[in-house]
C-alpha positions in Angstrom: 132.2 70.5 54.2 132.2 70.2 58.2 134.8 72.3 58.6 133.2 75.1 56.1 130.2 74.2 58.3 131.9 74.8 61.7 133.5 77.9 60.3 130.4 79.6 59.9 128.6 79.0 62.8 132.0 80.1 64.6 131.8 83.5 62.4 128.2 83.7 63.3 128.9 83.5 67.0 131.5 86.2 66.7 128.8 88.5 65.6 126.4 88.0 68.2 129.0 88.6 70.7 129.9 91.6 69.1 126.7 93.4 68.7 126.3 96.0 70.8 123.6 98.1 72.2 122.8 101.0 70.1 122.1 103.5 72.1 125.0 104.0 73.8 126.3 105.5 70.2 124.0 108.8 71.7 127.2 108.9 74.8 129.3 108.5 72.2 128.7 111.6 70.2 127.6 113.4 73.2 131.1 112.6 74.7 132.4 114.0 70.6 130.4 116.9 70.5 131.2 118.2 74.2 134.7 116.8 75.0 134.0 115.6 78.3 131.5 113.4 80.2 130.6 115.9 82.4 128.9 118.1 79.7 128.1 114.9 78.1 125.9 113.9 81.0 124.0 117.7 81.4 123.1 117.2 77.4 121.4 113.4 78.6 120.2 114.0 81.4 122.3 111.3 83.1 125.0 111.3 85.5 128.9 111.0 84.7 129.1 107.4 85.9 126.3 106.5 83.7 128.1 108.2 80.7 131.1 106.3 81.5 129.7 103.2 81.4 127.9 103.1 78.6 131.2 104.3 76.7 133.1 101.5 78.3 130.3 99.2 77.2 130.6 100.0 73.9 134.6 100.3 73.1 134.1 96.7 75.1 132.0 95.5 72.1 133.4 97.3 69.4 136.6 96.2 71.0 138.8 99.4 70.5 138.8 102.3 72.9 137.0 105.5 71.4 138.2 108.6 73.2 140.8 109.1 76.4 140.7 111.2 79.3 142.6 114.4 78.9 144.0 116.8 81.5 141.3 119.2 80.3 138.5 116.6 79.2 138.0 113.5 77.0 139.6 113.3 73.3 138.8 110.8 70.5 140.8 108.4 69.9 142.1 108.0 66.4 139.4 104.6 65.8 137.2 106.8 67.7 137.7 109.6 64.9 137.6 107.5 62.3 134.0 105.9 63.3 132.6 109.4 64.8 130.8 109.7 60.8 129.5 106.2 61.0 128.0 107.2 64.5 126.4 110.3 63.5 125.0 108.2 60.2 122.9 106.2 62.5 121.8 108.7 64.6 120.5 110.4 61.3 119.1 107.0 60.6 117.1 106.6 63.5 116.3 110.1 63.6 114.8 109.3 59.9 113.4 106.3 61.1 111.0 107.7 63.9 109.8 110.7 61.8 108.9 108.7 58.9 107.7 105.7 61.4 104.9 108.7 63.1 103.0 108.3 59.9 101.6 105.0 60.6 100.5 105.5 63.9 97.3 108.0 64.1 97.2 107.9 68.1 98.2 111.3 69.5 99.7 111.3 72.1 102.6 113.0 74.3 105.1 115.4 73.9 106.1 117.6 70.8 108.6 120.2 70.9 107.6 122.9 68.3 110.0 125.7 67.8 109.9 129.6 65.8 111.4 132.5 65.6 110.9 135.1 68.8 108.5 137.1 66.9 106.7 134.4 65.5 106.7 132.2 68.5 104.9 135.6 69.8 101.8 135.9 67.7 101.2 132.0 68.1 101.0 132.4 71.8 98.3 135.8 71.3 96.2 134.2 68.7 95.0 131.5 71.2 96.1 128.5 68.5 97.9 126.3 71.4 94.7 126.9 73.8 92.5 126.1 70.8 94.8 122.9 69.8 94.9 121.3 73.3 91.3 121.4 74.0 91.1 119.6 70.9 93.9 117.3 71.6 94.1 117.2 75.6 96.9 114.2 75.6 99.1 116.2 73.1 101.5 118.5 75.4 103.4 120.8 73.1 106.4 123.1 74.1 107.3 126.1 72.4 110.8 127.0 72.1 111.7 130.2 70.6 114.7 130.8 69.4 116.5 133.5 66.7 118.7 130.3 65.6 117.5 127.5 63.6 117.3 124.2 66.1 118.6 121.2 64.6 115.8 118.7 64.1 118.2 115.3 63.6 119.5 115.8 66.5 116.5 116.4 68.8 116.2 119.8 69.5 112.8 120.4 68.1 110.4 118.1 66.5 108.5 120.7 64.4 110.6 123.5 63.4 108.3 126.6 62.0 110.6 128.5 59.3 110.5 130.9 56.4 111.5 130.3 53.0 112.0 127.2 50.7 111.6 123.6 52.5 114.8 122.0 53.4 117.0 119.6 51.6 117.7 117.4 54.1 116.4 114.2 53.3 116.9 113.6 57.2 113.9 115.6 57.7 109.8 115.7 56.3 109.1 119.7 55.1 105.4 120.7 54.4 104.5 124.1 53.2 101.9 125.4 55.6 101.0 129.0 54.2 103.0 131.0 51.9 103.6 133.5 54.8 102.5 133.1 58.1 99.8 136.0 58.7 97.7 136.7 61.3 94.4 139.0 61.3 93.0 140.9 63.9 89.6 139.5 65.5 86.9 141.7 66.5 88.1 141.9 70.0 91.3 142.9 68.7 93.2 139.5 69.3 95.0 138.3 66.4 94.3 134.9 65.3 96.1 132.6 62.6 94.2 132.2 59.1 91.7 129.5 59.2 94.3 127.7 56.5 97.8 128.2 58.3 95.8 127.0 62.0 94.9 123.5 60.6 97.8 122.7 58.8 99.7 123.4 61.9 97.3 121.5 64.0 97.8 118.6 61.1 101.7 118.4 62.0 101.7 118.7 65.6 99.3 115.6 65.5 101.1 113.9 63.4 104.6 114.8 64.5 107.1 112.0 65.9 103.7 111.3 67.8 104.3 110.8 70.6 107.2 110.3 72.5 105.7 109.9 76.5 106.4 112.6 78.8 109.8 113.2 79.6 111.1 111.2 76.6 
C-alpha cells in the first residue's frame, strides 16, 4: 500500500512539473501558421526574442521540440505536426470559452472589433448608428473593419462579424439573426438611417459581445 501510495504522489508531481503555461500555445500556432518567428511576432505584437522564448518554454514542458529553424524559416517538427490539431482545439476552446463566458457579465466595457462588408460597413458609418451607440455607451470603443472577405472570428479577427445569409455552423461561434436584410431608409434630411429593429439588435450584440476586452487587448 505504501508503495502504491508513494507512486502516486510521484505521478502527481510529474504533472505539476509538466504543466505548462497556456498561452504560449498562441506562439505556437502563430509560429505554424506563419513559418517563422519574425512574422510570428508582427501577428502578436511582440518581438522575436519574446516568440522564441515562449516556444522554448513550452517544448521545455511538453518536453519535445516543436518546430526547427530552417534556412528559409521555422518548420514543425514531426511531434510538433502531430500536436499542431490539439493546439488549434484549445484555441477554439478558449475562443468558445470567452464568447459564451460575455454572457454573464452585463458591464460594458472596452473594445469590440465589429466587421462588414465594404458596402455595408458604408451605410453604418452614414446612418449615424456608431455616433448614436457610443453616446449611449461612452466606455464601449468599437472598430469597424471592413473587409470583402469573411474575418475569422475563432481566431480573433473580429468579434462581431455582420453577414448575409443563414447563421453559421460553427459551434465555435454564437449567430443571432438581426433583420432579415439589413435596410436602411432615408431620413427627412436625406441621411439614411438603420430600421428602428436592425439598430437595437446591433446595439444588443456590441454590448454584449466578448465585453470587454480593455484597450489594446
Amino acid at each position: 500500500m505504501a508503495g502504491a501510495a508513494s507512486l502516486r504522489v510521484g505521478l502527481a508531481k510529474m504533472r505539476v512539473e509538466r504543466m505548462f503555461d497556456w498561452n504560449d500555445l498562441r506562439y505556437f500556432l502563430a509560429i505554424a501558421r506563419g513559418g517563422s518567428t519574425g512574422s510570428a511576432a508582427k501577428a502578436l505584437g511582440v518581438n522575436q526574442s519574446t516568440v522564441q522564448r515562449r516556444l522554448r518554454a513550452l517544448e521545455a514542458a511538453l518536453d519535445c521540440s516543436l518546430a526547427e529553424r530552417q534556412a528559409g524559416g521555422y518548420r514543425l517538427t514531426p511531434h510538433g505536426q502531430q500536436l499542431l490539431a490539439y493546439a488549434e482545439q484549445v484555441e477554439t476552446t478558449v475562443s468558445t470559452l470567452q464568447r459564451q463566458s460575455a454572457t454573464l457579465d452585463n458591464r460594458a466595457t472596452g473594445l469590440v472589433k465589429l466587421t462588414s462588408h465594404v458596402t455595408v460597413g458604408q451605410r453604418i458609418i452614414k446612418s449615424g448608428f456608431l455616433d448614436s451607440f457610443h453616446s449611449e455607451h461612452p466606455s464601449i470603443t468599437i472598430e469597424l473593419i471592413m473587409e470583402q472577405r469573411a474575418l475569422d472570428l475563432s481566431r480573433g479577427e473580429a468579434d462581431i462579424a455582420i453577414r448575409g445569409g443563414p447563421l453559421d455552423d460553427d459551434p465555435a461561434l454564437v449567430g443571432r439573426k438581426i433583420t432579415p436584410a439589413i435596410h436602411l431608409s432615408n431620413a427627412t434630411a436625406g441621411r439614411p438611417r438603420l430600421r428602428t429593429s436592425t439598430g437595437s439588435a446591433l446595439s444588443s450584440l456590441l454590448t454584449r459581445s466578448k465585453l470587454c476586452r480593455p484597450r489594446g487587448g
